[in-house]
C-alpha positions as CSV (number, residue, x, y, z in Angstrom):
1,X,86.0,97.3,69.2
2,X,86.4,99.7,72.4
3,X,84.2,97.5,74.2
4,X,85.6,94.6,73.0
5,X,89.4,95.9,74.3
6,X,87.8,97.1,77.3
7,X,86.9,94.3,78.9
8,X,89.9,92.2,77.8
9,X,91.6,95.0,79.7
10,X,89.2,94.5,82.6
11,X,90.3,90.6,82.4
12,X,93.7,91.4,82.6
13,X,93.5,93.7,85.6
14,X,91.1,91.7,87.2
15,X,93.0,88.8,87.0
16,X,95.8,90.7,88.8
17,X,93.5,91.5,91.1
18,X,92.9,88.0,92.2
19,X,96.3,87.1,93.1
20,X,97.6,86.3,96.7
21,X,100.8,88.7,97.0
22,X,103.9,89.0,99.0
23,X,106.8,91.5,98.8
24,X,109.0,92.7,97.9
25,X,110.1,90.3,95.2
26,X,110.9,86.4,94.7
27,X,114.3,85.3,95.4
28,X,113.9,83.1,92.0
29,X,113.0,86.3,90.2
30,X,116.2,88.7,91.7
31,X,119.0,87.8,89.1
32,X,120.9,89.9,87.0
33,X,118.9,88.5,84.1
34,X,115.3,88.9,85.8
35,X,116.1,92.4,86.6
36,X,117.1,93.1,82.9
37,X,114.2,90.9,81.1
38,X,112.2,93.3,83.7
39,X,110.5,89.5,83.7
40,X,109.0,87.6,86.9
41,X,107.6,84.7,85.3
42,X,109.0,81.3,87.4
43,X,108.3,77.8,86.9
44,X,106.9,76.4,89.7
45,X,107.6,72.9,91.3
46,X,106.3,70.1,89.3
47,X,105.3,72.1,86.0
48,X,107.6,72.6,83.3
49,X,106.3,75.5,81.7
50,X,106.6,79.5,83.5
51,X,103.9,80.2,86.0
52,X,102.5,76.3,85.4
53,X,101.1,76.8,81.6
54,X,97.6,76.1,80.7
55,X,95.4,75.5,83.3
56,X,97.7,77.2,85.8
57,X,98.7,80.7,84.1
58,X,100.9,82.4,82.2
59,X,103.6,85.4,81.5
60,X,101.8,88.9,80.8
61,X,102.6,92.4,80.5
62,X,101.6,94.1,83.9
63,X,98.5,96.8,82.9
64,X,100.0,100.1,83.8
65,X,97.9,100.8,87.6
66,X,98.8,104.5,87.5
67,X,96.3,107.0,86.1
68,X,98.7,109.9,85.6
69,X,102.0,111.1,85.8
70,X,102.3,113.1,89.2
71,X,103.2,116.5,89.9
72,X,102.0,115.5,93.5
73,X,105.3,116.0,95.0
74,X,108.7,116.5,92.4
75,X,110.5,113.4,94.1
76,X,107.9,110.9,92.6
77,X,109.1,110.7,89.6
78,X,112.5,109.5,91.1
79,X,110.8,107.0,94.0
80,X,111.4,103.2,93.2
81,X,107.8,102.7,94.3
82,X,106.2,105.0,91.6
83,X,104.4,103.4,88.8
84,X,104.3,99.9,91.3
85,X,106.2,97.6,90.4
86,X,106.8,98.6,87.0
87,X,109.9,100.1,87.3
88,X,111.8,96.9,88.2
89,X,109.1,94.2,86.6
90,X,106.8,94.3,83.9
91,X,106.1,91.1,82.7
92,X,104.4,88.7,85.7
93,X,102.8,85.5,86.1
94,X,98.9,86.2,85.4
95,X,97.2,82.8,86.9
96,X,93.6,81.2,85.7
97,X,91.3,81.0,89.0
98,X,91.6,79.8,91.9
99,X,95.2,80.2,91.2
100,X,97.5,82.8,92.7
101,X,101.3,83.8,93.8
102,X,104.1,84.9,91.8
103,X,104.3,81.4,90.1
104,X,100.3,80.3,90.6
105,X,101.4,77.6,92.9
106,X,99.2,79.2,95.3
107,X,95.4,79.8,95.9
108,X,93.2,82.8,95.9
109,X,91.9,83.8,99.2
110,X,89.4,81.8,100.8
111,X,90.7,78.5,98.5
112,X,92.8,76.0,100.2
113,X,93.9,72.3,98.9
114,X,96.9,71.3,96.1
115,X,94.5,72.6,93.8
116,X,92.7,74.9,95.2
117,X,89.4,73.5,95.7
118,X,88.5,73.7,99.2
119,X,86.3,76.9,99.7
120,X,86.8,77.9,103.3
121,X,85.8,81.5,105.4
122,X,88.1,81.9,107.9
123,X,86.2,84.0,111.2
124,X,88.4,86.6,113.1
125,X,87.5,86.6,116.5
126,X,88.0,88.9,119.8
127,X,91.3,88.1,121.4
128,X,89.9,88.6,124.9
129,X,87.5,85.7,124.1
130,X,90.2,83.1,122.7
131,X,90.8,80.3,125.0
132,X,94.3,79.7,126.5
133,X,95.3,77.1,123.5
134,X,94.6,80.0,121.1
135,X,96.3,82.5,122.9
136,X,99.3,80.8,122.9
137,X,99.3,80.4,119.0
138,X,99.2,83.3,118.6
139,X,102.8,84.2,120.7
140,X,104.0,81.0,119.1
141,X,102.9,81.4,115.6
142,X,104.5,84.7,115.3
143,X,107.6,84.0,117.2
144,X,108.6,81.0,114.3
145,X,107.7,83.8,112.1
146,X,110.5,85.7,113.2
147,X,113.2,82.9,112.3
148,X,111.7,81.2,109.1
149,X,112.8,82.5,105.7
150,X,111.4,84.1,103.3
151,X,110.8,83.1,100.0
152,X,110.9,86.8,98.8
153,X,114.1,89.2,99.7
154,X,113.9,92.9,100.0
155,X,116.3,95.5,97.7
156,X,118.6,97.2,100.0
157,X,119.5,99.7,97.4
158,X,117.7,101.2,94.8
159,X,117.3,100.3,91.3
160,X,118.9,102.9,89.9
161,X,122.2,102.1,91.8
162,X,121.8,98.3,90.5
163,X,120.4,99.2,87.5
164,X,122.4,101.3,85.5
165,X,124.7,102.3,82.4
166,X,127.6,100.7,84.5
167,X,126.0,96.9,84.9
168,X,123.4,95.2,86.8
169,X,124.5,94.4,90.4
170,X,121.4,93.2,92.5
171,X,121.5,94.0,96.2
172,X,118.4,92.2,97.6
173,X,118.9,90.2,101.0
174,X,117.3,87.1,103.1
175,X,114.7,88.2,105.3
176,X,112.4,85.8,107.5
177,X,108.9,85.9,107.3
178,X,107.6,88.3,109.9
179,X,110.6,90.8,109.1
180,X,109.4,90.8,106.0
181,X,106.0,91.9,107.1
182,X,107.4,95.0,108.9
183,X,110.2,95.6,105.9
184,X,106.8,96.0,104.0
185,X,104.7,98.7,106.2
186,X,108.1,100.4,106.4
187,X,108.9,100.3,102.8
188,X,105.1,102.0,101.9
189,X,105.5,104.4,104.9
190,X,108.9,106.2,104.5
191,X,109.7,109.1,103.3
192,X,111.6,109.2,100.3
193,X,114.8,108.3,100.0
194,X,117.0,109.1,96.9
195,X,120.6,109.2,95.7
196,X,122.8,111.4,96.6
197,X,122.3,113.9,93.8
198,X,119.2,114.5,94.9
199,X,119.0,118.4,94.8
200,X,115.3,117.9,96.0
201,X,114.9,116.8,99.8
202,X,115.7,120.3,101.4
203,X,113.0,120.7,103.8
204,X,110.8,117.8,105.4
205,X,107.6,118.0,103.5
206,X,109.4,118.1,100.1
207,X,109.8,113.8,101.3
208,X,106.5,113.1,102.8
209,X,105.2,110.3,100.4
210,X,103.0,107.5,102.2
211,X,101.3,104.7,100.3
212,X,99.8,103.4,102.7
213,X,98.8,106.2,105.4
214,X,96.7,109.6,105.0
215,X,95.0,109.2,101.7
216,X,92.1,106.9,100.7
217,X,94.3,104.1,100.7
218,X,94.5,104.0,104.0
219,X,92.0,100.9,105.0
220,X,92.3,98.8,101.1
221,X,96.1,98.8,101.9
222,X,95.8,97.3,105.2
223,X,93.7,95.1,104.4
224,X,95.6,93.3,101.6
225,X,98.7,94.0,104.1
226,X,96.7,91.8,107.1
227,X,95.4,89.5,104.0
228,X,99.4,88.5,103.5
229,X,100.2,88.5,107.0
230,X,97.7,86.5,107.6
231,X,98.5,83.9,104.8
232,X,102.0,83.9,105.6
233,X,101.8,82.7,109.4
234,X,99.6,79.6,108.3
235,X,101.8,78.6,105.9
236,X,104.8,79.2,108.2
237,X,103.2,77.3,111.0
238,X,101.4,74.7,109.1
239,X,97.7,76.0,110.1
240,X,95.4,76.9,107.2
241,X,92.4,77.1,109.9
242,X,94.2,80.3,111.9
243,X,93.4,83.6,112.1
244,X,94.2,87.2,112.9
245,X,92.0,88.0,116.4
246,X,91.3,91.2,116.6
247,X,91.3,93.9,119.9
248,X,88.2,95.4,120.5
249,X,89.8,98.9,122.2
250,X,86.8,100.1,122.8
251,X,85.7,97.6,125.6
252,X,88.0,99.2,128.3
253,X,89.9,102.8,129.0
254,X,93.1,100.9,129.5
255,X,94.9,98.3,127.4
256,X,93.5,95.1,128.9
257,X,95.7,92.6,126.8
258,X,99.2,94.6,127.3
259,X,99.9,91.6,129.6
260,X,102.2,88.4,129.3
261,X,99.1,86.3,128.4
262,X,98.8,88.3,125.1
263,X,101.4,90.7,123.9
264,X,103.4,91.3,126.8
265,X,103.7,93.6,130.2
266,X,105.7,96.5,130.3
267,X,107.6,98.3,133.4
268,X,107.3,101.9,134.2
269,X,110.1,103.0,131.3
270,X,108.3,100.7,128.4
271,X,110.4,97.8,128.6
272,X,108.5,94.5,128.2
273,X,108.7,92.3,130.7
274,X,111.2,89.3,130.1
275,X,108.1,86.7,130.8
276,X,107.0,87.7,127.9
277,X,107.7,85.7,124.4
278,X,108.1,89.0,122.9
279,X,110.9,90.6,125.2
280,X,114.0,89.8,123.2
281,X,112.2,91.2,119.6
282,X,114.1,94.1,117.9
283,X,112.7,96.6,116.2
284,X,114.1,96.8,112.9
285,X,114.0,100.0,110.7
286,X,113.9,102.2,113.2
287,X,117.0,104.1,111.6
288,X,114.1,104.9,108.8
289,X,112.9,107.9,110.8
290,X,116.3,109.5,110.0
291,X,115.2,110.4,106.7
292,X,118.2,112.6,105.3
293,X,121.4,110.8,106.6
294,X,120.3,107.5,104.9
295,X,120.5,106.8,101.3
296,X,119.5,104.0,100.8
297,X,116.3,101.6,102.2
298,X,117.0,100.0,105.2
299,X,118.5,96.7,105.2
300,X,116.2,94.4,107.6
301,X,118.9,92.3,109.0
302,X,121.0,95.4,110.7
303,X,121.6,95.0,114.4
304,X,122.2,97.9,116.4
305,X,124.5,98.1,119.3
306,X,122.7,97.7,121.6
307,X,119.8,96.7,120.4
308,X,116.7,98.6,119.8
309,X,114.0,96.6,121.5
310,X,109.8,96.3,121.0
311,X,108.6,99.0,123.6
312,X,105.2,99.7,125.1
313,X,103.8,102.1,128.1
314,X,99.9,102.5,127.2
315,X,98.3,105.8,128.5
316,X,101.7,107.2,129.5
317,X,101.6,109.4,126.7
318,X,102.3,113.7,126.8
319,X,98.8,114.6,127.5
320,X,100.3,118.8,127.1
321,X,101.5,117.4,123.4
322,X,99.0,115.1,122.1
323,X,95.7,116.3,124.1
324,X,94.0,114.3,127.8
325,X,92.1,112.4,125.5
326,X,95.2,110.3,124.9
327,X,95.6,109.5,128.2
328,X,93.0,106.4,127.5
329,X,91.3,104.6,124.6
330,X,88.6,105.5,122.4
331,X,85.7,105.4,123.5
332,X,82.1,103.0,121.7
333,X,80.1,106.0,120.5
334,X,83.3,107.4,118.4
335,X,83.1,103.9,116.4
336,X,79.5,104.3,116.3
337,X,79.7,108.1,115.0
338,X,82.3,106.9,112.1
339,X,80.0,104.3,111.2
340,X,77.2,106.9,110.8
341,X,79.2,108.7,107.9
342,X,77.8,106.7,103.8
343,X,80.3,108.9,102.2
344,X,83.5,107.0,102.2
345,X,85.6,109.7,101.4
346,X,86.0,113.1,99.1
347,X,88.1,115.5,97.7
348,X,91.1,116.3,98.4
349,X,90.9,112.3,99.3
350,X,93.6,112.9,102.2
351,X,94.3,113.4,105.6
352,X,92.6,117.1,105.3
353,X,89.4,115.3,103.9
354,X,86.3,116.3,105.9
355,X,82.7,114.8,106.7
356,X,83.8,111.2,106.0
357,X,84.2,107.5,107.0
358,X,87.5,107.4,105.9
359,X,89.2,110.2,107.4
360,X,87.1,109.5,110.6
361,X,88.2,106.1,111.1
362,X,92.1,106.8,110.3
363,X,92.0,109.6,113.2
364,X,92.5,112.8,111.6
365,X,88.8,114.3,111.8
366,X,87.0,114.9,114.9
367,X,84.9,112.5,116.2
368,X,82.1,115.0,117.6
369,X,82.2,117.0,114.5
370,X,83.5,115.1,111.9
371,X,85.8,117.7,110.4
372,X,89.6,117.6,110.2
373,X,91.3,119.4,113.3
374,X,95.0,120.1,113.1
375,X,97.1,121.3,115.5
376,X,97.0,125.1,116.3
377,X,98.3,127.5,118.1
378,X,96.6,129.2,120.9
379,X,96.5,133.3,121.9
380,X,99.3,132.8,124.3
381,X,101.6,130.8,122.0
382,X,100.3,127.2,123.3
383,X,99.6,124.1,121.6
384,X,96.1,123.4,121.0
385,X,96.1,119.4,119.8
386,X,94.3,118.6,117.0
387,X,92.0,116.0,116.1
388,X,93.6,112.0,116.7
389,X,91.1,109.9,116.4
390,X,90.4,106.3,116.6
391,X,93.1,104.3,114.5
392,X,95.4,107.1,115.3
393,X,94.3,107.6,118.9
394,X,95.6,104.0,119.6
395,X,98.8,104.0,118.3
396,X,99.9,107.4,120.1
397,X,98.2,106.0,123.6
398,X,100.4,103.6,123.2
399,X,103.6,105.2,123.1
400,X,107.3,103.4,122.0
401,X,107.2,101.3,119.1
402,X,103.9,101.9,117.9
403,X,104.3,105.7,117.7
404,X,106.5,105.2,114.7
405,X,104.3,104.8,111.7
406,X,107.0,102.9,109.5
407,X,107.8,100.7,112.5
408,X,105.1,100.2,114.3
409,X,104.6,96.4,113.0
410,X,107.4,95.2,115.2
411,X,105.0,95.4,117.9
412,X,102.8,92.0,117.8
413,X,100.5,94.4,118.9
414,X,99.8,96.1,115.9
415,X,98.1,93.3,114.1
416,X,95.3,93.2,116.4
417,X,94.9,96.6,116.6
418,X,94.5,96.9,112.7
419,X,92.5,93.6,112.5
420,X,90.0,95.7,115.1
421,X,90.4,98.6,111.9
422,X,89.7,96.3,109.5
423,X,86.6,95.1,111.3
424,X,85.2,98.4,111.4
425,X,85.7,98.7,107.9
426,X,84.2,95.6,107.1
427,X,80.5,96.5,109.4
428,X,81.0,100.0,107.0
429,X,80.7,98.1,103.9
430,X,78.3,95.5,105.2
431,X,75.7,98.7,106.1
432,X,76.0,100.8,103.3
433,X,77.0,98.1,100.8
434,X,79.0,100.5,98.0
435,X,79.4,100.0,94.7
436,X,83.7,100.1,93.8
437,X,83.0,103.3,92.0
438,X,82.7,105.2,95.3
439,X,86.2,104.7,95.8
440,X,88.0,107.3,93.6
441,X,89.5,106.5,90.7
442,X,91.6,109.5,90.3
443,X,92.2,112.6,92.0
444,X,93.9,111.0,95.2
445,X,97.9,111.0,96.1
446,X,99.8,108.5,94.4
447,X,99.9,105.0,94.7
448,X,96.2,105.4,96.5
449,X,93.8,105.2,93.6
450,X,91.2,102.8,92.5
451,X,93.5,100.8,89.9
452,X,97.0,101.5,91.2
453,X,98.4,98.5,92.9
454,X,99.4,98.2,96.5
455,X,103.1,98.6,97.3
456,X,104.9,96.6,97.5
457,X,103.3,93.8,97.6
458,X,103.8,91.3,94.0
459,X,102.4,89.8,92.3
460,X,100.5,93.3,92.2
461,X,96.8,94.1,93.1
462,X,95.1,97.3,92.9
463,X,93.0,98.8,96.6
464,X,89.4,98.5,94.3
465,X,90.4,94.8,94.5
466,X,89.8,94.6,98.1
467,X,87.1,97.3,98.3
468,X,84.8,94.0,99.0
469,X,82.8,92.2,101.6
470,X,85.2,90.3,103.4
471,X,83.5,87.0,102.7
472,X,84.5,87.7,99.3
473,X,88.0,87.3,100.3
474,X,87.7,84.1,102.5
475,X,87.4,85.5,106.2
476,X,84.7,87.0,108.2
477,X,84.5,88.8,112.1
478,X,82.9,86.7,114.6
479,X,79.5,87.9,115.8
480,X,79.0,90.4,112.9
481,X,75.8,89.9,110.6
482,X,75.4,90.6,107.1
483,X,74.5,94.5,106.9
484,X,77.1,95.5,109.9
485,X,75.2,94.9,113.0
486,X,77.3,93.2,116.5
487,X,75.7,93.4,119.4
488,X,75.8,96.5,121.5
489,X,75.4,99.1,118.0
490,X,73.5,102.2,118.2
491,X,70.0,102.4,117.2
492,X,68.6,105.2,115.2
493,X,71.3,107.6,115.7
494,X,71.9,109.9,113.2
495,X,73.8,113.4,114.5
496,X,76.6,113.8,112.2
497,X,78.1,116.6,114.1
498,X,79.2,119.7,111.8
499,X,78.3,118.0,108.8
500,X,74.5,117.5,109.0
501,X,74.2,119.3,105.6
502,X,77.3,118.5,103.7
503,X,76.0,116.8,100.7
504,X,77.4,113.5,99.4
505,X,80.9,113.3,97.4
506,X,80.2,112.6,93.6
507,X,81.6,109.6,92.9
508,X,84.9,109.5,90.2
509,X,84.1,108.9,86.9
510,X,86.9,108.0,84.3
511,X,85.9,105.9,81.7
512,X,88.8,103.5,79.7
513,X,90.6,104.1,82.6
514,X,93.2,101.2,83.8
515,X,91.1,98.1,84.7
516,X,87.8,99.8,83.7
517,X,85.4,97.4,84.2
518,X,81.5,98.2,84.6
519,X,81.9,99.2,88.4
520,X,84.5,101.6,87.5
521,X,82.3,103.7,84.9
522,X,79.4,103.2,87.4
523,X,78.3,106.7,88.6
524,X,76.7,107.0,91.8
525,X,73.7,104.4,92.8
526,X,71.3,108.0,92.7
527,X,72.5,108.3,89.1
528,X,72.4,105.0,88.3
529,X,68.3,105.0,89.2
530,X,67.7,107.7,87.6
531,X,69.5,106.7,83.8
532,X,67.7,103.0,84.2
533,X,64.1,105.1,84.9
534,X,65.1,107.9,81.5
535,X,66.1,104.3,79.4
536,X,62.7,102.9,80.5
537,X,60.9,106.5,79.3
538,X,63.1,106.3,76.1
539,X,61.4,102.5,75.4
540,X,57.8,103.6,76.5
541,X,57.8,106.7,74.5
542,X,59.4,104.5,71.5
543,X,56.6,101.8,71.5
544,X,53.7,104.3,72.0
545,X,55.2,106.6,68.7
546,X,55.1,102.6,67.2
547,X,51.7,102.1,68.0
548,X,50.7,105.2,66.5
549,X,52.2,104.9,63.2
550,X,50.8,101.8,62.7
């Protein structure tokens, strides 16, 4: 029977899993009488029955993602995003494959058609190889993003204000489609936020709470995050066949595509230049940063007088402050050193973690000696920069908009910088080929283990979900083969710096845990051998004590 219940629960979450995902919620779903059914379930155009009926899906309790109640930090309880999404839904649409979305009127990834029959791998290419036709796309694709609608609206208060002893009073407003997209990294990013009898926000680092940024999380979330952004601007623009480019960094010291032709030039103060399509984009959520005078999430559709605008100045950045490395792009051989690491990541699973791929590719471990560096102090009272690597090396070199992790997707930039991440993650799993079990199940800050979903996105979907081979979720990266290789990899290379001798991570182990399937109670491959060679001892040794009493 605990078998049996199990793997129905592994169905469930799986099935969760599977879905295509936007956030923060569907208009339909944002009623007074959703929001107190806690109920998501809509009927979608041309079915009669919620989420389309048999064949199509149907209305299920959400599996609780979370693994524990945190004592991480003592505003968690009290964040809207704890316990994702549960707090304002939990009852969704649960759709039979290939269908997905919040009502299964969509497909899975990598299915196309009216019913989702057309399997399709979309490649990601280099942007600096796209020809002039798909160049322009991309400036045009986005810039309709900016002034189509949404489908979903975003909650610009939290539930507790609309949901309380005095009535229901939904706050949720229009958003287009690409403000959406930033109104999402922002929404995972900030800091917390809570009512005004919060008695708990007194210093900075009581607020720190990032679910999408220096944990584990860190590449599963953007990848569903560039997985949505991706679906959203071929549905917008009509083009199932586009994708995200990516920007190989690494090809040049200086930003080679920070010019009208891709994402815009920029004069001596930062300011794009007006050729560019991007000139007249605001930044929105900037007031975000301002953690303690706002009380409430930010409302994507404030203007500010004047208006903040996108802002860029690569390699102008405060060499004294952030170190002279900043001062140009990564270089080849750090990707290649990352890519050296087969431990994924370890204890304490956050931006302190050392000796792993993880850390090393999000920027806050060396890339000479693969061990976190902070920022010090030296003899005479001066700042000695620590360690910003890679993911984070680009965003600080360069400067403005990007600098600001919670609004750093206003700048059309950022997509193919993270596309670029995501590529790196992708030649990671292609060479070392992990089992899900080696990402932890437990242990790590909220919202970033195995089984809890990504917020905000809904319907929801845990990071093991997309801890995959990207052909498994309908795209690949041009020129990449099957176990990681592109042209121009190291060979034989494998100085690990400081950790030569740091033995591998065990991998998490919790068994019934939410959405434990057979990966998720896998221990690691080593172990794995060594309990298939003691089963085959146990059957030898049990046939030869046979044959003898015979």
């Amino acid at each position: 029977m605990q078998a049996a219940g199990l793997a129905v629960l592994y169905v469930v979450v799986a099935t969760y899993a599977a879905h295509v995902a936007e956030a923060q919620f569907p208009r339909v779903c944002t009623t007074a009488e959703h929001l107190r059914r806690k109920e998501c379930c809509p009927v979608p155009d041309g079915f009669t029955l919620p989420c389309g009926g048999p064949g199509r899906g149907s209305c299920q309790v959400i599996p609780d993602g979370t693994m524990k109640v945190y004592d991480h930090k003592p505003n968690y309880a009290r964040d809207d995003r704890s316990q994702w999404p549960k707090l304002f839904f939990n009852r969704s649409c649960v759709c039979e494959f290939p269908f997905s979305g919040y009502d299964c009127s969509k497909c899975v990834w990598g299915r196309y058609g009216s019913v989702c029959d057309v399997t399709k791998t979309l490649v990601r290419k280099n942007v600096t190889g796209l020809s002039s036709e798909e160049r322009a796309k991309y400036q045009t694709y986005l810039n309709r993003a900016k002034t189509v609608m949404s489908d979903y609206v975003v909650a610009t208060e939290f539930y507790d204000t609309m949901v309380n002893s005095g009535g229901i009073n939904p706050s949720f407003v229009d958003v287009s489609v690409y403000d959406l997209l930033v109104w999402m990294h922002y929404y995972a990013s900030r800091d917390t936020i809570l009512p005004e009898d919060n008695d708990i926000c007194k210093i900075d680092g009581d607020c720190v709470l990032d679910m999408a940024h220096d944990a584990v999380g860190f590449l599963t979330w953007h990848r569903g995050f560039l997985l949505e952004m991706e679906r959203s601007i071929q549905e917008v623009n009509g083009d199932p066949d586009w994708a995200i480019p990516y920007w190989d960094w690494t090809a040049s010291e200086q930003c080679d595509i920070c010019t009208n032709d891709f994402v815009g030039a920029n004069d001596d103060n930062g300011n794009l230049d007006s050729g560019s399509v991007f000139s007249g984009w605001e930044v929105l959520c900037k007031d975000s940063e301002e953690q303690h005078g706002i009380l409430k999430p930010c409302d994507p559709n404030h203007r500010r007088d004047p208006p903040w605008k996108v802002a860029r100045n690569p390699g102008r950045q405060d060499t004294e402050k952030w170190g002279e490395s900043l001062a140009w792009l990564p270089r080849r051989e750090e990707v290649d050193f990352a890519l050296r690491f087969a431990t994924f990541d370890r204890n304490p699973f956050d931006k302190t973690s050392d000796c792993v791929f993880r850390n090393l590719v999000e920027g806050y471990a060396d890339t000479t000696t693969g061990k976190h560096r902070p920022d010090a102090t030296g003899p005479n009272g001066e700042r000695i920069p620590g360690a910003h690597t890679l993911h984070n090396h680009v965003h600080i070199y360069l400067t403005g908009t990007m600098t600001d992790v919670p609004t750093s997707s206003n700048d059309p930039i950022f997509w193919l910088h993270h596309a670029s991440i995501d590529r790196i993650f992708e030649k990671w799993l292609r060479k070392f080929k992990p089992a899900v079990s080696e990402y932890p199940q437990d242990g790590a800050p909220p919202g970033h283990n195995r089984d809890e979903y990504i917020v905000p996105l809904f319907p929801p979907y845990t990071h093991g979900s997309v801890f995959k081979a990207s052909t498994q979720l309908g795209y690949d990266f041009e020129g990449v083969d099957s176990d990681g290789k592109s042209d121009g990899d190291e060979e034989g290379n494998t100085d690990l710096g400081e950790c030569q001798n740091v033995p591998p991570e065990p991998v998490s182990v919790v068994p019934g845990g939410a959405g434990g399937d057979v990966a998720s109670m896998a221990t690691t491959p080593l172990a794995t051998i060594f309990a298939i060679a003691g089963a085959l001892i146990i059957m030898l040794l049990t046939k030869n004590l046979n044959t003898l009493a015979v």
